[in-house]
N, C-alpha and C positions, 0 to 999 in steps of 0.2 A: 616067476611070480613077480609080480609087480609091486610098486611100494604102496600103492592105494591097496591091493590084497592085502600084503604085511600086515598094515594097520587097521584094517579090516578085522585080520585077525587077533590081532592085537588085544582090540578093542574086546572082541569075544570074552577076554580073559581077565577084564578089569582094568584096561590101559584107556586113561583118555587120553586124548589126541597129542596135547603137550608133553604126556608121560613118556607115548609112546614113542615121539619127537626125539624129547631126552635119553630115551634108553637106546635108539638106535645109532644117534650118533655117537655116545659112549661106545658102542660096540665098533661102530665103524673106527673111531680116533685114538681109542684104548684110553689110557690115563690123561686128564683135563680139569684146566681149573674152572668153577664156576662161567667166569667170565668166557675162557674159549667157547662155553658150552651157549653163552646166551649172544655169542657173534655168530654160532654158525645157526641154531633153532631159530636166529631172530625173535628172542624171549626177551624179556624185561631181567633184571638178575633176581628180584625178586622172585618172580615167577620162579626161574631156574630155581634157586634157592628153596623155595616151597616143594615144590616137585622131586628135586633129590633126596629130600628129606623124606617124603610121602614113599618115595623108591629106595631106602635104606630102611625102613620102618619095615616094608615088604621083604627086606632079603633082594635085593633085584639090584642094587647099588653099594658101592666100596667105598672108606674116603679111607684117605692116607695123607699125613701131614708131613713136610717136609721141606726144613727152612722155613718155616712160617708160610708156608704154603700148603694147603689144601688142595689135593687130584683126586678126581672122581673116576671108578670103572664101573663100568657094568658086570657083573653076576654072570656066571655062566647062564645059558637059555636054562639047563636042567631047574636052574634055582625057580621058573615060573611054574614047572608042575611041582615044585617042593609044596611054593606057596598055596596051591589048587589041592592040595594032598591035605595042608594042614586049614586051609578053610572047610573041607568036608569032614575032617574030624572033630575041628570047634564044632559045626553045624549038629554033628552029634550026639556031643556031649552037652550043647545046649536044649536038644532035642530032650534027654534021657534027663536033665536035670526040671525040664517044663515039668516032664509026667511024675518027676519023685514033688516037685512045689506043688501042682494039681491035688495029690495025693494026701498033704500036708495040708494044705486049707479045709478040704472038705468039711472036716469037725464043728469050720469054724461056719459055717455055710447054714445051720443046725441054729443057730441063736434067732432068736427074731430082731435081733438089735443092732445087726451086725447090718454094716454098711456092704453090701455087694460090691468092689470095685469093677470099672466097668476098663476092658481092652478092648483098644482098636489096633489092629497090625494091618500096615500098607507096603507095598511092595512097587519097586519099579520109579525110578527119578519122578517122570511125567505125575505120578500115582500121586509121589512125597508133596511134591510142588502144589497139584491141589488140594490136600491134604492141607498144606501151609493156609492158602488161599480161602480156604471157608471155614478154618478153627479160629484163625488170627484174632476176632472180636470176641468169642467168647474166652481165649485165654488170657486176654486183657479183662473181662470184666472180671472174671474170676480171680484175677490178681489184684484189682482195684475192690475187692471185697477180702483179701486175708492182709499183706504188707505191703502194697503196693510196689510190690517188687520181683521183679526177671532174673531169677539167681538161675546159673549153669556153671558149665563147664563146656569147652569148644575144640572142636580140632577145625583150625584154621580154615581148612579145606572148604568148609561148609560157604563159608563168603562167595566162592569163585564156582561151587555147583551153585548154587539158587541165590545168584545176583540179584535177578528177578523180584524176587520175594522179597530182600533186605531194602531194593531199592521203594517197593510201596512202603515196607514199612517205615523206610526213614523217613517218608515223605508225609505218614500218618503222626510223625512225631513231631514233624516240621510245625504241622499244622493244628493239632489237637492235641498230644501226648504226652510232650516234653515237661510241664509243668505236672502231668499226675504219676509218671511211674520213677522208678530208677533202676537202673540196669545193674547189675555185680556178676560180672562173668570171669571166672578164669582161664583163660587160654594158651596154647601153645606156642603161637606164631603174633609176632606185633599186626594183632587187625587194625592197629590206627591206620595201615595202609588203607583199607577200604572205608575207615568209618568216616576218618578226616574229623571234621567236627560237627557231625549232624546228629551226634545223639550228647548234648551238653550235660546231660543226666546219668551218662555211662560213664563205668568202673571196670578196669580192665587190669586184670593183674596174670601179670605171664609168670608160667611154670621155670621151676628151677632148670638150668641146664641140663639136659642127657634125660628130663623127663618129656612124655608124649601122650597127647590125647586120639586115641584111635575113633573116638568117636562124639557125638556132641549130645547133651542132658538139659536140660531147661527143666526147673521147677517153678510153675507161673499157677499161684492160687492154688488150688485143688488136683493141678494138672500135672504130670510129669512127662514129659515129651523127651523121647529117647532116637537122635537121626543117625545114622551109617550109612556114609558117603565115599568111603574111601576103597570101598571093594565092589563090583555090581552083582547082582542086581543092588541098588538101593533101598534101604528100610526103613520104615517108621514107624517105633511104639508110642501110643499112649495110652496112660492110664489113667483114669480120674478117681483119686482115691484119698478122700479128707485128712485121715489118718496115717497113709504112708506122707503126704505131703508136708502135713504139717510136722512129722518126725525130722524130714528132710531140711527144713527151712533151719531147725535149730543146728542140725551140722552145717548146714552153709555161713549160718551166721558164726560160730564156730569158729572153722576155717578164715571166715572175713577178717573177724578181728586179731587171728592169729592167737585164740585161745587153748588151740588144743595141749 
């Protein structure tokens, strides 16, 4: 088999190309520090750095410290259908906990008073990306109508799948944005890498050590936008629902000022 099959398959299994980069030369080198890892992949150490992280999260990477030194191995192969074993049993216990929530609203469905919230679920990176591309103005106006404000939570990840997207939107900030909204995101990984200083209105506060964002939440106005990027296929919830949102804003702000 060749190395373009390998990663071929790889990729089947939720490896992108850099992951699958990173896992194979761990497997070839055995134990390695960062940096061996980003002279032989030709990676940035950042990159590296993100990537072993994203592949320990998974079970698919080791770190071992020693001498103030940090070596990275690879997981046995078995550990990739561990991870495929315990993605289809999340898958359905998310499944089983939809139809007991489905089951539990109903009553409420029954009011005439009652706000209907409305779900959209998308599927497939390509799918998320246009998704991004034609919500983007209405989740701004809808935030420029409750606090003019983009509170989440991020796993890093998200920067490097849909550069794409970040790169219009900075560029809608550049030019019209900057002075109406403010950003407050919490995150896992320093995004000042990617953001530099194009958003002068963003707030960015990293997670305590040994803690992880598996996935990324945006609450913007009315909207709650829920992306998972870090397993394929890729997903995207949203739901527009005035009252979970506005529930949500007061724990963020919460959280913000460190009141809890």
């Amino acid at each position: 088999m060749t190395t373009t099959d390998l990663l071929r398959r790889m990729s089947d299994f939720g490896f992108s190309e850099k992951e699958a980069a990173v896992y194979l030369a761990l497997a070839e080198t055995g134990k390695c520090t960062a940096t061996s890892l980003s002279r032989k992949t030709k990676l940035s150490r950042s990159s590296v750095y993100f990537i072993l992280d994203s592949l320990r999260t998974r079970g698919l990477v080791e770190a071992e410290s020693k001498n103030a030194t940090t070596y990275f191995s690879a997981s046995h192969p078995r550990a990739i259908g561990e991870e495929l074993k315990q993605h289809q049993q999340a898958l359905a216990r998310r499944q089983h906990a939809a139809e007991e929530l489905a089951q539990l609203l109903l009553p409420f469905f029954q009011g005439k008073q009652f706000h209907v919230p409305k779900l959209k679920f998308t599927e497939g990176k390509s799918q998320v990306l246009a998704v991004l591309f034609e919500r983007e103005d209405l989740w701004h106006r809808s935030m420029l109508t409750t606090d003019a404000t983009w509170w989440g939570f991020e796993d890093g990840g998200i920067f490097e799948q849909y550069r794409k997207w970040f790169e219009h939107i900075w560029d809608k900030f550049d030019t019209e944005r900057s002075e109406q909204l403010d950003v407050k995101v919490f995150s896992n990984v320093p995004v000042r890498t990617f953001l530099g200083n194009r958003f002068p209105k963003t707030l960015l506060k990293p997670l305590p050590s040994g803690y992880l964002f598996s996935s990324t939440l945006w609450l913007m106005g009315d909207f709650v936008v829920l992306i998972s990027c870090r397993e394929k296929p890729h997903y995207l919830y949203q739901i527009e629902d005035p009252a979970l949102s506005a529930n949500l804003r007061v724990i963020f702000r919460m959280l913000w000022s460190g009141e809890t």
